[in-house]
LOBAVO-94860 format. One record per residue: x, y, z of N, C-alpha, C in turn; chain. Coordinates in nm, 4 decimals, padded with zeros to 6 digits, always signed. Layout:
N
> n_xx / n_yy / n_zz / ca_xx / ca_yy / ca_zz / c_xx / c_yy / c_zz / cadena
> X / Y / Z / X / Y / Z / X / Y / Z / A
...
END
This chain:
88
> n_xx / n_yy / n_zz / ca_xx / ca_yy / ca_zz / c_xx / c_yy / c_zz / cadena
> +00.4270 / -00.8441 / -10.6791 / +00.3591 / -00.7540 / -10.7697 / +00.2377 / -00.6952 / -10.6973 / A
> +00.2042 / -00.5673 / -10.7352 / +00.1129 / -00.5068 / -10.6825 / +00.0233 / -00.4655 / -10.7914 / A
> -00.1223 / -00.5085 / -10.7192 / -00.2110 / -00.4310 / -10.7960 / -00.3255 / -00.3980 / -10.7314 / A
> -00.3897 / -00.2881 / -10.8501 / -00.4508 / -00.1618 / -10.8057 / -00.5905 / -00.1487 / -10.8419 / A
> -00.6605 / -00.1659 / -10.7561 / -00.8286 / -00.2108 / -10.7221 / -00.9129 / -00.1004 / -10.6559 / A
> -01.0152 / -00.1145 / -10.6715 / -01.1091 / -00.0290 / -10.6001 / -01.2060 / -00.1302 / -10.5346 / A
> -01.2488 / -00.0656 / -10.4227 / -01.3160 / -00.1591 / -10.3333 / -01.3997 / -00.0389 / -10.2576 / A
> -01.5363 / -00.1161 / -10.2317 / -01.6274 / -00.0262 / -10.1918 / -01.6637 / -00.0869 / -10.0678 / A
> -01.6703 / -00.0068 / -09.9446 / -01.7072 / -00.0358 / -09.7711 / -01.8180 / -00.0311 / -09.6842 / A
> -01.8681 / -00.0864 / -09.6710 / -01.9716 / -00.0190 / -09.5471 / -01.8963 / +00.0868 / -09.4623 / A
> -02.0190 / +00.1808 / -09.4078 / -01.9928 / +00.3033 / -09.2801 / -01.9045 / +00.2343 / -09.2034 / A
> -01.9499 / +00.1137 / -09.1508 / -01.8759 / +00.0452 / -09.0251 / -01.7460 / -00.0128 / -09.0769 / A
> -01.7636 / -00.0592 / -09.1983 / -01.6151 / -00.1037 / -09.2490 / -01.4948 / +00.0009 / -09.2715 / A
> -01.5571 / +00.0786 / -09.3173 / -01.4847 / +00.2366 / -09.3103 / -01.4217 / +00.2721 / -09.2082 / A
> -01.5282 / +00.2738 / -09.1017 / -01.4846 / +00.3403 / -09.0289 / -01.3897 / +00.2561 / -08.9296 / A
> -01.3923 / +00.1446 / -08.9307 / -01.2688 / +00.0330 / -08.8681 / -01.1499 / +00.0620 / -08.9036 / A
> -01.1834 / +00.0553 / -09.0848 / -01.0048 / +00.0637 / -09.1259 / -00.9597 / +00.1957 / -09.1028 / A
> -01.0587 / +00.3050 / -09.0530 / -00.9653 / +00.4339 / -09.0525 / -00.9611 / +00.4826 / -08.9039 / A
> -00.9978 / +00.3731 / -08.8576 / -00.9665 / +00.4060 / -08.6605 / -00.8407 / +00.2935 / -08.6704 / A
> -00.8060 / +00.1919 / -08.7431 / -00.7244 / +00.1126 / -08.6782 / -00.5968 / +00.1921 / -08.7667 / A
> -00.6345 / +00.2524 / -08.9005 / -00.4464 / +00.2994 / -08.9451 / -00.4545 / +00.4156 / -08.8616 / A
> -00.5573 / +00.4848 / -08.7741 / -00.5085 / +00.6404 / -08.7492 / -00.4669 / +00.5997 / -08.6039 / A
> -00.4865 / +00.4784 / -08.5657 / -00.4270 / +00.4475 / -08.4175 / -00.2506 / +00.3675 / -08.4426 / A
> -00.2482 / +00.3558 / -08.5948 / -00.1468 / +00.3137 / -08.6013 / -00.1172 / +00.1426 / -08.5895 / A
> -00.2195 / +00.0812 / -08.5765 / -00.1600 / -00.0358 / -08.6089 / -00.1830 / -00.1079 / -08.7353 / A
> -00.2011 / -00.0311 / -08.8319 / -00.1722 / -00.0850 / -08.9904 / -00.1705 / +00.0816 / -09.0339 / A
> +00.0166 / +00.0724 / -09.1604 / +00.0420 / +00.1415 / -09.2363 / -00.0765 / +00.2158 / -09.2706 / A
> -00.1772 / +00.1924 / -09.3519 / -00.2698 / +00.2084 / -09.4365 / -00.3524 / +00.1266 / -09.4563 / A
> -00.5064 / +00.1190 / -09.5195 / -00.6210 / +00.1218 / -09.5709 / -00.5798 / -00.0460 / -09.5877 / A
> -00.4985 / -00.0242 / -09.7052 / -00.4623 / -00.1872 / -09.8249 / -00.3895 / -00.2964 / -09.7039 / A
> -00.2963 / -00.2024 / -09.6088 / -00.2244 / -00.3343 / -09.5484 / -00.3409 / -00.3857 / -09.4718 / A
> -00.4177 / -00.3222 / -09.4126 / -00.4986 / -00.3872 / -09.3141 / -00.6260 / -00.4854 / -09.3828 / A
> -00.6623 / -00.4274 / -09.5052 / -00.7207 / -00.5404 / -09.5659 / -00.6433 / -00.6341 / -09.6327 / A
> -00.5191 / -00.5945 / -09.7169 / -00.4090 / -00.7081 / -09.7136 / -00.4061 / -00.8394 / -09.5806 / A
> -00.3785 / -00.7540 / -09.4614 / -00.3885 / -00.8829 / -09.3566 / -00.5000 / -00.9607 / -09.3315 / A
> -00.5901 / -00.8989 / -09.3285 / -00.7596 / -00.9336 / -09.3288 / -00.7627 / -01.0480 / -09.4234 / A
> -00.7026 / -01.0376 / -09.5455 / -00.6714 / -01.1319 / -09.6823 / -00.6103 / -01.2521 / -09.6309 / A
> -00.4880 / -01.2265 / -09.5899 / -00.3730 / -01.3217 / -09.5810 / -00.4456 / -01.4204 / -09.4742 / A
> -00.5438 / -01.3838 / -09.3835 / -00.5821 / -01.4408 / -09.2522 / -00.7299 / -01.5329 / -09.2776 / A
> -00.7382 / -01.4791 / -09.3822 / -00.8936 / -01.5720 / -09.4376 / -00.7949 / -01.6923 / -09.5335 / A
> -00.7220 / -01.6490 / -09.6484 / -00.6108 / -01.7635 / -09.6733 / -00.5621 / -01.8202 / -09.5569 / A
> -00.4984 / -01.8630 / -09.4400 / -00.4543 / -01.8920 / -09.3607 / -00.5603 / -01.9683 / -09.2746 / A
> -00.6783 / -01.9378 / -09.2912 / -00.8252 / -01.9966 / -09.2031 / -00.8588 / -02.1232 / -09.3179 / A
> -00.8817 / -02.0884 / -09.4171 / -00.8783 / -02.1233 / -09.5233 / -00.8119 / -02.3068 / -09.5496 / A
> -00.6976 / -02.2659 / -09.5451 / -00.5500 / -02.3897 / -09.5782 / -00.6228 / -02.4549 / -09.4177 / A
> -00.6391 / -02.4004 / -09.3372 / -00.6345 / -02.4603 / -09.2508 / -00.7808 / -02.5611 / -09.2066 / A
> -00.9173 / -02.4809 / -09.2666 / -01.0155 / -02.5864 / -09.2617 / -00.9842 / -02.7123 / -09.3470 / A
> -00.9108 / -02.6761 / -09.4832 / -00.8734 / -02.7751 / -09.5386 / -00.7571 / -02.9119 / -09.5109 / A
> -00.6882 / -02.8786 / -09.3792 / -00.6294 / -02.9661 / -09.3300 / -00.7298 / -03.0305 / -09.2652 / A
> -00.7737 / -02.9748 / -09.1853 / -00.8910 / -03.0246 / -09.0458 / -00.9951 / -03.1570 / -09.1429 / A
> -01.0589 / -03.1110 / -09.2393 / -01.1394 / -03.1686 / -09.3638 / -01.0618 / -03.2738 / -09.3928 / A
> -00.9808 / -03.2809 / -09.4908 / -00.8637 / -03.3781 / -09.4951 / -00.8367 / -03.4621 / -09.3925 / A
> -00.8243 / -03.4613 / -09.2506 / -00.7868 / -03.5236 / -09.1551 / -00.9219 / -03.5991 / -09.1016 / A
> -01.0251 / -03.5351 / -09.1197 / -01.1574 / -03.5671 / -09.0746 / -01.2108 / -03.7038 / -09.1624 / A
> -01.1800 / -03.6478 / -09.3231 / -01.2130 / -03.7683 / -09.3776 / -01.1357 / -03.8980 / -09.3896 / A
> -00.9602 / -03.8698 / -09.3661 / -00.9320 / -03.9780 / -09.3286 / -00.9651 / -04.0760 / -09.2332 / A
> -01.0151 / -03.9864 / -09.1362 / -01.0348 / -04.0300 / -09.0641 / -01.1863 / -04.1572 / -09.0708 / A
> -01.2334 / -04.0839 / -09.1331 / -01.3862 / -04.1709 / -09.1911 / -01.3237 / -04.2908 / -09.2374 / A
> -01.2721 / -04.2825 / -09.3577 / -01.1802 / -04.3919 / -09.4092 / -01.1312 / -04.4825 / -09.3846 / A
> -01.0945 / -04.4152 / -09.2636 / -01.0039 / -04.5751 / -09.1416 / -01.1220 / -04.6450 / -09.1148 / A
> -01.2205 / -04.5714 / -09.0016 / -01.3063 / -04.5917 / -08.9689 / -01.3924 / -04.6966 / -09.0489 / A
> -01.4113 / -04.6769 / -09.1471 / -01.5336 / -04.7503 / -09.2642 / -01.4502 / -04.8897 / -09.2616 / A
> -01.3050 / -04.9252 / -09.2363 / -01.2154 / -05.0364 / -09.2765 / -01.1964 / -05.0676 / -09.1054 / A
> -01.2148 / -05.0455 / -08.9813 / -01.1777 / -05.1062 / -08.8673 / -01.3530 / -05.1477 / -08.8139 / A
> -01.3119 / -05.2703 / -08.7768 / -01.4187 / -05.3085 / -08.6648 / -01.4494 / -05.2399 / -08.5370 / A
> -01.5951 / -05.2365 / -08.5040 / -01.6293 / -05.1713 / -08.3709 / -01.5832 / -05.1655 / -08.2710 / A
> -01.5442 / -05.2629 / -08.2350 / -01.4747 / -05.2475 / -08.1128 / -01.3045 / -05.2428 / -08.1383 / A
> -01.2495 / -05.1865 / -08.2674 / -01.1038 / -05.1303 / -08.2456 / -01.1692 / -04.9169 / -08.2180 / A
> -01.2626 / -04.9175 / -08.2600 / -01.3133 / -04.7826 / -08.2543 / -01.2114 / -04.6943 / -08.1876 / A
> -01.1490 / -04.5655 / -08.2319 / -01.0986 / -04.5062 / -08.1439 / -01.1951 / -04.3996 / -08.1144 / A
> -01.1723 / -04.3380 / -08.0086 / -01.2443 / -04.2252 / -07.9567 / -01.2404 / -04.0916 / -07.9629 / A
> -01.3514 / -04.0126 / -07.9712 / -01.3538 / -03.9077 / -08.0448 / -01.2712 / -03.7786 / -07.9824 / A
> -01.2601 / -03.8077 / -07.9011 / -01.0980 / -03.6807 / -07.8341 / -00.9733 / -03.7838 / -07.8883 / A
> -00.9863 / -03.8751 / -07.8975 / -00.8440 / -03.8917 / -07.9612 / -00.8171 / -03.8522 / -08.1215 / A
> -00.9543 / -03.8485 / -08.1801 / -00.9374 / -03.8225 / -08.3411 / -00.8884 / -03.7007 / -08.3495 / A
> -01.0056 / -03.6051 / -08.2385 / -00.9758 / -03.4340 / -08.2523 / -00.8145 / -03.4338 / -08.2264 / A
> -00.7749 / -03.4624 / -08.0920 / -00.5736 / -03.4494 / -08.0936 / -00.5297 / -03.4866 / -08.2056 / A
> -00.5419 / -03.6265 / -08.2535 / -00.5172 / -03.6276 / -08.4032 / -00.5145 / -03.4785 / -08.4516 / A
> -00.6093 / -03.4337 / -08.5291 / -00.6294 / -03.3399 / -08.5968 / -00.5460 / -03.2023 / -08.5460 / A
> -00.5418 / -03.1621 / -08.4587 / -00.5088 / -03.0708 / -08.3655 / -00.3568 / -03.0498 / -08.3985 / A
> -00.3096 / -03.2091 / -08.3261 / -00.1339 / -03.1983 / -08.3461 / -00.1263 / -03.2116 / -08.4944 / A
> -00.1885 / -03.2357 / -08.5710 / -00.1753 / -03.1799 / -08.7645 / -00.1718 / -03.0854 / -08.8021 / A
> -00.1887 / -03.0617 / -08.7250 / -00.2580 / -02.8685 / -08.7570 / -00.1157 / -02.7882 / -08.6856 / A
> -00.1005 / -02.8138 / -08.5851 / +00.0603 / -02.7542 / -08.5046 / +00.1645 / -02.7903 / -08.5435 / A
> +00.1816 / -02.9402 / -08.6288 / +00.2995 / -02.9516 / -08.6796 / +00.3083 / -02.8751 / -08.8272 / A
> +00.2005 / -02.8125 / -08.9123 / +00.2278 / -02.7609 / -08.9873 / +00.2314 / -02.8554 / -09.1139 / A
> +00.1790 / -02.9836 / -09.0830 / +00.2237 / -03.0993 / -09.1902 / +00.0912 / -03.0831 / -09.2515 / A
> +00.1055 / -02.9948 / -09.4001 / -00.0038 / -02.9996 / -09.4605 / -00.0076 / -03.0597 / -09.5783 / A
END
């Protein structure tokens, strides 16, 4: 479903979306803020994995003793390969 909005730009915002559809790489005005949309949703889902993974990560943490500690490039890969497998 489509619907039909008005939206007001800065000079510079303006003038982005009408250098990038007149160069042709977005249809029009809406798709390119359409994608602009879809890509902040998509940033979005995705801090919320990272968050999610972070606090599990606390979680473990608060329940293992010091010296099982894992290390903090291994948490980030953690997080990382969560994020690439798409397992949200």
């Amino acid at each position: 479903m489509t619907v039909k909005t008005t939206l007001s730009f800065t000079d510079r915002h303006h003038r982005f979306l009408t250098e990038k559809v007149g160069a042709g790489v977005f249809a029009s005005q809406s798709a390119l803020v359409a994608a602009a949309l879809e890509q902040m949703i998509q940033d979005e889902e995705e801090r919320e994995i990272a968050l999610g993974v972070f606090a599990d990560e606390i979680r473990s943490r608060l329940q293992t003793p010091r010296e099982a500690f894992v290390e903090g490039d291994e948490a980030f890969a953690r997080a990382r390969a969560r994020l690439a497998s798409g397992d949200r």
